[in-house]
N, C-alpha and C positions, 0 to 999 in steps of 0.2 A: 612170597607167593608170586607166580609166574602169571602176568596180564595172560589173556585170553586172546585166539587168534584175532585180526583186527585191522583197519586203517587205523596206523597214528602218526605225529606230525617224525619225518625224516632227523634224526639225531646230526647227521650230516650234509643237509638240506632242507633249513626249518622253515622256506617256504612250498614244500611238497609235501604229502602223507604216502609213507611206502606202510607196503604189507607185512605184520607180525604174523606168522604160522604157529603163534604159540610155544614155538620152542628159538626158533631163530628167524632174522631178519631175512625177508625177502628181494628179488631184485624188481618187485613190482612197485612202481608208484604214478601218484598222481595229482593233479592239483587239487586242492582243498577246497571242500564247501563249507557254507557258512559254518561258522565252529561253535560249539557247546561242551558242553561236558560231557567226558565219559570215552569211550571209541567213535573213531569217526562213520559216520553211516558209509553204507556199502558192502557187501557178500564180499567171499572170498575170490578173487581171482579165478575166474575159469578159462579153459584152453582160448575161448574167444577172445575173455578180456585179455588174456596174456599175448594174443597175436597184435589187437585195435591199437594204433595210436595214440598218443598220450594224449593229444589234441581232442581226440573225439570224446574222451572221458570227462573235459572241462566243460565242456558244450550243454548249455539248458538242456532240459527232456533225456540228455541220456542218461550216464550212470551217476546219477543224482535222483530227482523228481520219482523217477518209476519204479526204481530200488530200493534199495532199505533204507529207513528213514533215519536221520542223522540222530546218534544216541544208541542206534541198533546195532549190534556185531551179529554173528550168521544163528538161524535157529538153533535154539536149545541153549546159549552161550547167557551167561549172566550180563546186564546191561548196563548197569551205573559200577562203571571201573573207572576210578579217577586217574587224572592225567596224569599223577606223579606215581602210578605204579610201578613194583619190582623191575630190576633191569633183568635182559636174556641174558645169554650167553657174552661171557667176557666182556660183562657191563653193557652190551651197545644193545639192549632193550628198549623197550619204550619208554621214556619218561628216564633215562638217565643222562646225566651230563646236562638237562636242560633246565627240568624244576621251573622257578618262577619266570625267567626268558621266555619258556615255549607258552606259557600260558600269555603273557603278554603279547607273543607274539601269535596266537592263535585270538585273541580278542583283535586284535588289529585289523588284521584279516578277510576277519568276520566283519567288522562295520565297514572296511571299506567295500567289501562285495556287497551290505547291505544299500550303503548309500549309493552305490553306483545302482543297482537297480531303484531305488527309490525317483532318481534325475533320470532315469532313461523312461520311467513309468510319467512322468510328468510333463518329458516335452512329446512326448505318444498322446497322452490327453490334451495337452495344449495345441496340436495340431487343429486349423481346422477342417472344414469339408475337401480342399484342395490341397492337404498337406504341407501349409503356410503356419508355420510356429506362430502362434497369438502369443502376448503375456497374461502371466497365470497371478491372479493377485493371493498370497498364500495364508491360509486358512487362519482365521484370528483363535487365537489361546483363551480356553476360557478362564478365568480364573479360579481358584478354590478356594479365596479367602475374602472372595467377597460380589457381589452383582458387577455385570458387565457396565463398560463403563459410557456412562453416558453423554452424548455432544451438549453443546449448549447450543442452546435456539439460534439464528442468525438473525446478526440485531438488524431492525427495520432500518430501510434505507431513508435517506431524508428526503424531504418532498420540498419541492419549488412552491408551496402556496404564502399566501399573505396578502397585507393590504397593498396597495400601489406603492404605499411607502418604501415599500421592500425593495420596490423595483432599483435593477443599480446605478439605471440613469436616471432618478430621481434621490433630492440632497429632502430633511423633510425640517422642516422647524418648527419643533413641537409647541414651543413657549408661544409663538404668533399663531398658531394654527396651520400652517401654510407647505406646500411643498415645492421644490423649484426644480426645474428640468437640468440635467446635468450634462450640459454639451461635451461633444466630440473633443478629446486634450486635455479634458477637465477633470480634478479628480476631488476626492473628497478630504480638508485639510489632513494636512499631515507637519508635525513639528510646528505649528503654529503657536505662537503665544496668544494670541486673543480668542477666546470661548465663545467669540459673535459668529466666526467667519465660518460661510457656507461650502463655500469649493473657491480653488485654485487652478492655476496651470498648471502642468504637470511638470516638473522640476525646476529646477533652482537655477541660478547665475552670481556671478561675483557681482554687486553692486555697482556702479562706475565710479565713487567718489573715495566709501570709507574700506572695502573689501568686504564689506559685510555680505550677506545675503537676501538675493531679492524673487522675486517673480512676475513674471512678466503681465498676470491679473488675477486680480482675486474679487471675491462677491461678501459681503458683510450685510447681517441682517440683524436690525437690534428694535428694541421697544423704547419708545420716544418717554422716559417717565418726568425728566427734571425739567417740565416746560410747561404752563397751563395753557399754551397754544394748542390749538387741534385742528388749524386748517392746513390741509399737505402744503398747498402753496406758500405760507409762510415758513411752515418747517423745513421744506426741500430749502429755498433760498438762505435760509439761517445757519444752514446745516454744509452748503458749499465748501465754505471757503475752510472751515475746520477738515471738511473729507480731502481735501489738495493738500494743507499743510500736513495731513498725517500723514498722507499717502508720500508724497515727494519735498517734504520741506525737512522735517525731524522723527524720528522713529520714538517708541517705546522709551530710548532711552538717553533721549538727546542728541542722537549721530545724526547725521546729513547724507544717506546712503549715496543723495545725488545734486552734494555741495549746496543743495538748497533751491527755491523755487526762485526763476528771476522775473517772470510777469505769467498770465492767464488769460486769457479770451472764452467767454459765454460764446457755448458755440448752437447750443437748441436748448428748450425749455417749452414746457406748457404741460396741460392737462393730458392724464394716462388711465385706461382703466385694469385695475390690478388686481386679478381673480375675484371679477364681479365688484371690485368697490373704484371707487371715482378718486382719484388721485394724482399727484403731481411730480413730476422731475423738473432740473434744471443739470446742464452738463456745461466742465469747462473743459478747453484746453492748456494745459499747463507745460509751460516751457521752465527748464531746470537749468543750473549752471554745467551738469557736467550729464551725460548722457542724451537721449531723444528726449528723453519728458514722458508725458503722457496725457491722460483721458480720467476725467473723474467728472462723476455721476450720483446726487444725492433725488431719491422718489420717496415719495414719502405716502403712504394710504390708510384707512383705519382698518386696523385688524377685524378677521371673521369670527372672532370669539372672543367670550369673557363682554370685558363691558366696551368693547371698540378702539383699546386705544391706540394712539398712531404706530405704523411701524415702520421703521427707517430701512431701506435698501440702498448701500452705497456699493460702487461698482468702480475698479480702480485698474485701466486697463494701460500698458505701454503704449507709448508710438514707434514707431520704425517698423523695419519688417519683423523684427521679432514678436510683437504686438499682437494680440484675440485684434478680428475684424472687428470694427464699431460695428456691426451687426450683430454681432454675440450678445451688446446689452439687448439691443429690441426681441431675439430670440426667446433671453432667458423672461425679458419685462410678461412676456405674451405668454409663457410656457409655467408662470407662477400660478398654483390652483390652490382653495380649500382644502385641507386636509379629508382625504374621504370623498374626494368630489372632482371627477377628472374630468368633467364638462364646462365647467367656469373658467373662464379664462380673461382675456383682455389685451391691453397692448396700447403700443401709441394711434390717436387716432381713434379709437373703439366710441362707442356711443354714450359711455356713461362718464358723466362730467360736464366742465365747460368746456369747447371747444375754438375759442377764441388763440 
């Protein structure tokens, strides 16, 4: 059977469609519109079309759009003629020599002219008022196998609130009741072996004697329990001389970080008041065999809870210039409050107590 007059794709240029006259090939052709099955849309050549441009035939709105619509050959003419119909004349008919090539190569074709108008329809919308390209965020996929998919909440942010305790210039100790101000260099222990000790200096140093490791001061707060004493002043003075030997004579484990203590001088002592209770320090200075020495410091007051019993504050600061100012103990002595109660305070000198 001989296809029907028609556009169909060029047997010898299978990116053009030339003209079938139904008996033999034509010298008429032109570029291809989107491709389907069957003959390509478009009338037969008339003396106009056969004078225009080949150019002006590829053009939107002409001989596409307002013409016969792609799948139509000319009135009267049968419409679903498949691509791989009979060859004309001396085989070079439509559809021969090409078979599954020209189909593939007319599907090709076809979506690239699609997708190119699809990207040229997209940045025409994307423009905005001024002709300024926006970005286009592209259309979400519904699903079909099952509900769109849904975010999770966003988890609440965390909030600054709490008790003072919280605060991070505040050290708190639960066991006494009590919480201590956490000066400026000080930080909260870190690698410590003793479970007493409240704040530190802030980094470390080689020892001077054994290479061990030391800091320059630390704060210890403990509960006074293996003594039937309960007056501060007896326990600060009782409590001295063991807070120098541990601090600068023998460590934990028998070393001499600083070859050992070789004399000490009391250098202040007397009545302190310690977040509202009446209480007592005594301070030495301690000279050591190998390094400056230092500063120790035992106060002693009755705790603000449970049944009162005393609570020990030793204070273990270097000398030289590496050394916390001796002002750091009166800071922190003054800066000790009730747990829950940032109003109580005290200090040396303060009114509660003896002042002798």
């Amino acid at each position: 059977m001989t296809p029907p007059p028609g556009w169909y794709r060029d047997p010898s240029a299978p990116h053009l469609e030339r003209w079938w006259d139904g008996t033999a090939w034509t010298e008429h052709r032109r570029v291809p519109e989107p491709a389907g099955y069957g003959p390509a849309a478009g009338g037969a050549p008339g003396p106009e079309r056969q004078s225009a441009p080949m150019h002006h035939q590829a053009q939107y709105g002409q001989a596409q759009y307002g013409q016969a619509q792609y799948g139509q050959a000319e009135p009267g003419r049968e419409t679903n003629v498949p691509l791989s119909a009979g060859a004309g004349p001396d085989g070079g008919g439509p559809g021969a020599g090409t078979g599954g090539r020209g189909k593939a190569v007319a599907v090709t074709a076809a979506a690239a002219v699609l997708v190119a108008a699809i990207v040229t329809g997209v940045f025409v919308l994307g423009e905005d008022d001024g002709g300024t390209p926006r970005p286009q965020t592209p259309p979400a996929t519904a699903s079909v196998t099952g509900p769109s998919p849904v975010n999770d909440p966003p988890s609440p942010s965390p909030t600054a609130s709490g008790p003072a305790a919280d605060d991070p210039a505040v050290v708190e100790d639960q066991l006494n009741g009590v919480t201590f101000p956490l000066p400026e260099g000080w930080v909260r222990p870190q690698h410590i072996a003793e479970d007493d000790v409240m704040m530190t200096t802030d980094g470390t140093y080689d020892c001077p004697a054994d290479g061990s490791v030391c800091r320059h001061g630390l704060v210890i707060s403990r509960t006074v329990t293996a003594n039937a004493e309960s007056s501060p002043k007896v326990l600060a003075r009782q409590d001295i001389e063991d807070a120098a030997d541990d601090a600068y004579d023998r460590d934990l484990i028998g070393n001499k970080p600083f070859g050992g203590i070789e004399s000490h001088e009391e250098v202040a002592s007397g009545p302190v008041a310690v977040a509202g209770r009446a209480g007592y320090y005594v301070r030495w200075r301690v000279t050591t065999a190998k390094g400056p020495g230092g500063y120790v410091q035992s106060m002693v007051f009755p705790s603000t809870v449970g049944t009162e019993s005393p609570v020990l504050v030793r204070y273990v600061f270097d000398a030289g210039e590496d050394g916390p100012p001796l002002a750091v103990m009166d800071e922190i002595t003054k800066g000790i409050r009730p747990v829950g109660d940032a109003d109580t305070g005290g200090g040396v000198g303060s009114g509660l107590g003896p002042t002798d």
